[in-house]
C-alpha positions as CSV (number, residue, x, y, z in Angstrom):
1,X,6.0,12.9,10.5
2,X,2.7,12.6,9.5
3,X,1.5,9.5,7.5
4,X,-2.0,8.9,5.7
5,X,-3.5,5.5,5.0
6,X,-5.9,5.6,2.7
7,X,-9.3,3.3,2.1
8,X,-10.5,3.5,-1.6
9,X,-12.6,1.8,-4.2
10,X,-11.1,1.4,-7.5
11,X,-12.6,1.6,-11.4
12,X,-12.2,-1.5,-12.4
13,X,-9.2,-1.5,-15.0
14,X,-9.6,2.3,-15.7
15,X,-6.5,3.3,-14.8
16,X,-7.3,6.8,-15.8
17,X,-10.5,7.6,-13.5
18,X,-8.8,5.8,-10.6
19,X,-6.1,8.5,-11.1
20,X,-8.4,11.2,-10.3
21,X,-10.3,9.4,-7.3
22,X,-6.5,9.1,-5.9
23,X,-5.5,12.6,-6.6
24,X,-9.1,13.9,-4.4
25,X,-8.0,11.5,-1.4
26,X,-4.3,12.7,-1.7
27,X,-5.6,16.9,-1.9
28,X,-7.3,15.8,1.5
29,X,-4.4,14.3,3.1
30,X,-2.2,17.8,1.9
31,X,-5.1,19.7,3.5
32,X,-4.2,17.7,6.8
33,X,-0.5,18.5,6.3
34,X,0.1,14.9,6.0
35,X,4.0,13.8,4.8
36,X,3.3,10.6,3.1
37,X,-0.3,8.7,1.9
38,X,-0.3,4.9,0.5
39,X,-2.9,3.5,-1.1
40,X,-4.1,-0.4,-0.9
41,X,-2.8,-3.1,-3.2
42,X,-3.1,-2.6,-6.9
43,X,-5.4,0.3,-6.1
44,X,-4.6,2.1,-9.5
45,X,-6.5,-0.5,-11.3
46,X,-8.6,-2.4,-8.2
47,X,-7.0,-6.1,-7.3
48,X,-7.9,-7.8,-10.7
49,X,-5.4,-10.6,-11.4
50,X,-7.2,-11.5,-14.3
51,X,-7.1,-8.0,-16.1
52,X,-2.9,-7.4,-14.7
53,X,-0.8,-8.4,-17.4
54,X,-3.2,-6.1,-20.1
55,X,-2.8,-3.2,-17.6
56,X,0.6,-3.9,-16.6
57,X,2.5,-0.3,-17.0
58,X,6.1,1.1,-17.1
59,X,7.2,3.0,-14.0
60,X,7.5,6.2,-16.0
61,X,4.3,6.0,-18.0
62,X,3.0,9.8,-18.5
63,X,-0.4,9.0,-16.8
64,X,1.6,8.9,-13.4
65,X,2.8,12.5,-13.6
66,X,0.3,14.2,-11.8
67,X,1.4,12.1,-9.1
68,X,5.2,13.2,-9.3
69,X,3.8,17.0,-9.6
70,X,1.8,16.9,-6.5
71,X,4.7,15.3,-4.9
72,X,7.2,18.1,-5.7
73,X,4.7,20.6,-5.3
74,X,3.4,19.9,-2.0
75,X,6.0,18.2,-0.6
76,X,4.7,14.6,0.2
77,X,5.6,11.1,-0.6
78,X,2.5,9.0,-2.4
79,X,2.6,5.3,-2.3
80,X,0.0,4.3,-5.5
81,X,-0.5,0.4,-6.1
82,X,0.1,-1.0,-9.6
83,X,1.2,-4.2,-11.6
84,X,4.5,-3.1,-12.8
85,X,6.2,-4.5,-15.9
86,X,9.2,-6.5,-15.3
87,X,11.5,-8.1,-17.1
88,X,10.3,-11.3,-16.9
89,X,6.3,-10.8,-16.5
90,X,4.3,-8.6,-13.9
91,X,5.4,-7.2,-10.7
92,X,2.6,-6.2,-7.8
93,X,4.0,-2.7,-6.9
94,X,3.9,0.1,-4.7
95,X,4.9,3.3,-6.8
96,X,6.7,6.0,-4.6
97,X,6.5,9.4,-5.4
98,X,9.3,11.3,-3.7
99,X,10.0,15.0,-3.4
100,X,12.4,16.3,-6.4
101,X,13.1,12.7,-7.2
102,X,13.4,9.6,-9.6
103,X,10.1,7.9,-8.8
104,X,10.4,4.7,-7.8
105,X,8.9,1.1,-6.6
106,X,8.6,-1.7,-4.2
107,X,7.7,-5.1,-6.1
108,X,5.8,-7.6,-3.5
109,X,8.4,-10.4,-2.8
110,X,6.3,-12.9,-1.6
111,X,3.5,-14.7,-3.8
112,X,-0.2,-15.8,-2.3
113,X,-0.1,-19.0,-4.9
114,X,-2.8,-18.3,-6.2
115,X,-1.0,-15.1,-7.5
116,X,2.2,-17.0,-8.6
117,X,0.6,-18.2,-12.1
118,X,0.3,-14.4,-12.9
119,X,2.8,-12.3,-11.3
120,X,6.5,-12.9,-10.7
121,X,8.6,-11.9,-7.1
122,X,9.9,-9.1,-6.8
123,X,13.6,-8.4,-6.4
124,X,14.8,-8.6,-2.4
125,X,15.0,-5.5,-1.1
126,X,14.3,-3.9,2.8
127,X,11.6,-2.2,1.5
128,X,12.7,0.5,4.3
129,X,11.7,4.4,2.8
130,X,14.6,6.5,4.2
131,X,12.5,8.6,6.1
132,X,12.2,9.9,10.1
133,X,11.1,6.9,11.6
134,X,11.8,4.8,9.1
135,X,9.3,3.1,7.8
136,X,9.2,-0.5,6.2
137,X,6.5,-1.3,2.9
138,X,4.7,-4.7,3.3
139,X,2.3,-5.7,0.5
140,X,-0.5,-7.5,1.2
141,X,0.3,-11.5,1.8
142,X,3.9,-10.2,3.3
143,X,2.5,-10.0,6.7
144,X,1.6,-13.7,6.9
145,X,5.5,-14.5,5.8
146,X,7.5,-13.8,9.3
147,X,10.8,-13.3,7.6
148,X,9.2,-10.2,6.0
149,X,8.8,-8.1,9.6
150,X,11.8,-9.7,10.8
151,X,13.5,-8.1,8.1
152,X,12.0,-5.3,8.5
153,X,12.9,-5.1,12.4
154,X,16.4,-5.5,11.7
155,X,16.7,-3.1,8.9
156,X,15.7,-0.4,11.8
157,X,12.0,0.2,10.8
158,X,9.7,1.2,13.9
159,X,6.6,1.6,11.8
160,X,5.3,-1.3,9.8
161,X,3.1,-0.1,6.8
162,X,0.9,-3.0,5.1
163,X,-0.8,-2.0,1.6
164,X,-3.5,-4.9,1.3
165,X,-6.3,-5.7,-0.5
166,X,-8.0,-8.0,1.6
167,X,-12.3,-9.3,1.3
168,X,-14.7,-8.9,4.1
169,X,-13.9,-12.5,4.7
170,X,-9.9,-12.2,4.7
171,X,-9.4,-8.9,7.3
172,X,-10.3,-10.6,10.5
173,X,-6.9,-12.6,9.9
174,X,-5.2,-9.9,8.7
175,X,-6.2,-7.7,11.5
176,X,-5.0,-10.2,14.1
177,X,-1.6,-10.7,12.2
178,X,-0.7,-7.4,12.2
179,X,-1.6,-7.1,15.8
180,X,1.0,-9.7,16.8
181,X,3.8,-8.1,14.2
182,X,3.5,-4.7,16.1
183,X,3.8,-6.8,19.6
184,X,6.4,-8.6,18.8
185,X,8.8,-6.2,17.4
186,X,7.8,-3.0,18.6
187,X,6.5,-1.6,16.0
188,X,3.5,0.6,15.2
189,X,1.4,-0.9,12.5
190,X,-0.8,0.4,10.0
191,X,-2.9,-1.1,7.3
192,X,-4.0,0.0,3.7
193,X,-7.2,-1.7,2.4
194,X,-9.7,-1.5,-0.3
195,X,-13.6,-1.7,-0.8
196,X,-15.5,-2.1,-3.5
197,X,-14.8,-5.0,-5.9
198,X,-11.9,-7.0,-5.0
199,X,-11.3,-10.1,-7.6
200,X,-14.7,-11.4,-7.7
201,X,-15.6,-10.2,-4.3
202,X,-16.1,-7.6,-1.8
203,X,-13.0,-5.5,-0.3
204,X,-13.4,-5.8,3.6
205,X,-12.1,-2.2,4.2
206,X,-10.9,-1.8,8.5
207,X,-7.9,0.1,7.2
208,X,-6.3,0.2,10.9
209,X,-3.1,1.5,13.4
210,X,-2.1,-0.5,15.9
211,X,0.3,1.0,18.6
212,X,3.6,-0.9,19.6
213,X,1.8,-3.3,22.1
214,X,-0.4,-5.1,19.7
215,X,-3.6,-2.9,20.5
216,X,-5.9,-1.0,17.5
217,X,-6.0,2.5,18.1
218,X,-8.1,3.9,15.2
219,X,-10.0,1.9,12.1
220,X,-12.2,3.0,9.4
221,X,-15.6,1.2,8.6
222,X,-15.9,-1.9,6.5
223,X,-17.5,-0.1,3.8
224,X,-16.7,3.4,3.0
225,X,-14.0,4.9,1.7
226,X,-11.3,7.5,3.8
227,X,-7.9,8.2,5.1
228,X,-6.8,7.7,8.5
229,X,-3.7,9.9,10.0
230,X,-0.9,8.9,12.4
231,X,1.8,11.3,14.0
232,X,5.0,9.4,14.3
């Protein structure tokens, strides 16, 4: 299997011309043959927790069909960050395409507080895609919560993918965290990040792999925007 990571800068609440910037990166990652690309943290509208609720969207809105064409067309799985309308407020969200199937989502379970007067947990789940390895969804401050790769271990996961959005300031700590989740349970690693404007700030990029000792093999600069590629 081959997975893509990939390391974009979002329009600021234009959900629409974020859509196309993701359909280039994801025509790329077809033209390496790649099986499945995720994209950082809230990446169709850039990590903006003051603009979520207003852009908040339904899992089947229309502007997300390209998305499930590709998908069927080209046979890949696209992971495309969101806040999700819930029930009771705003999920964070990783929307999955899947080949010939009902799209669907994984809701960030674990709230950074400062998120917690905006968005609402998402349901418990594994978070485990059903694919060959298997392959467990993080979101962002998940990796600092060690039930989260625990549970990920012990739902059978062997590779531990992270869509963050983390500033120039916060991916130091993430890049050391992640390092000791792939040592400790043997798994290979890899990280989603943004640049461009993050919340006020600067996304820090160093979208990374890290084998299952807890050593980076491969990272993209702090600045520009890519996709990195891993054969599992």
């Amino acid at each position: 299997m081959k997975i893509c990571i990939a390391q974009t800068s979002s329009v600021k609440g234009d959900i629409e011309a974020t859509i196309e910037g993701h359909l280039n990166w994801i025509a790329q990652a077809i033209n390496q043959n790649a099986d499945l690309i995720v994209f950082p943290e809230l990446s169709l509208t850039g990590y903006e927790p003051e603009l979520a609720n207003d852009l908040a969207i339904d899992l089947n809105d229309n502007r997300l069909d390209a998305f499930q064409e590709v998908s069927d067309t080209q046979n890949i799985i696209i992971g495309v960050g969101a806040p999700l309308k819930a029930e009771h407020g705003t999920y964070i969200s990783l929307i999955l395409f899947q080949p010939k199937q009902a799209r669907s989502s994984y809701s960030k379970q674990y709230l950074h507080k400062d998120e917690e007067p905006i968005f609402v947990c998402g349901p418990r789940a594994s978070g485990v895609l059903n694919t060959e390895p298997p392959i467990a969804l993080a979101i962002c401050y998940e990796i600092s919560i060690p039930e989260h790769a625990e549970s990920a271990s012990q739902h059978g996961a062997s590779i531990y993918l992270a869509s963050v959005a983390k500033t120039v300031n916060g991916v130091k700590k993430a890049n050391q965290r992640l390092s000791e989740i792939a040592a400790e349970y043997g798994m290979t690693v890899l990280m989603s990040n943004c640049v461009g404007p993050c919340d006020g700030d600067t996304g820090g990029g160093q979208s990374a792999i890290w084998n299952e000792y807890g050593e980076q093999v491969d990272v993209l600069s702090d600045q520009e925007e890519g996709i990195l590629t891993y054969y599992a």
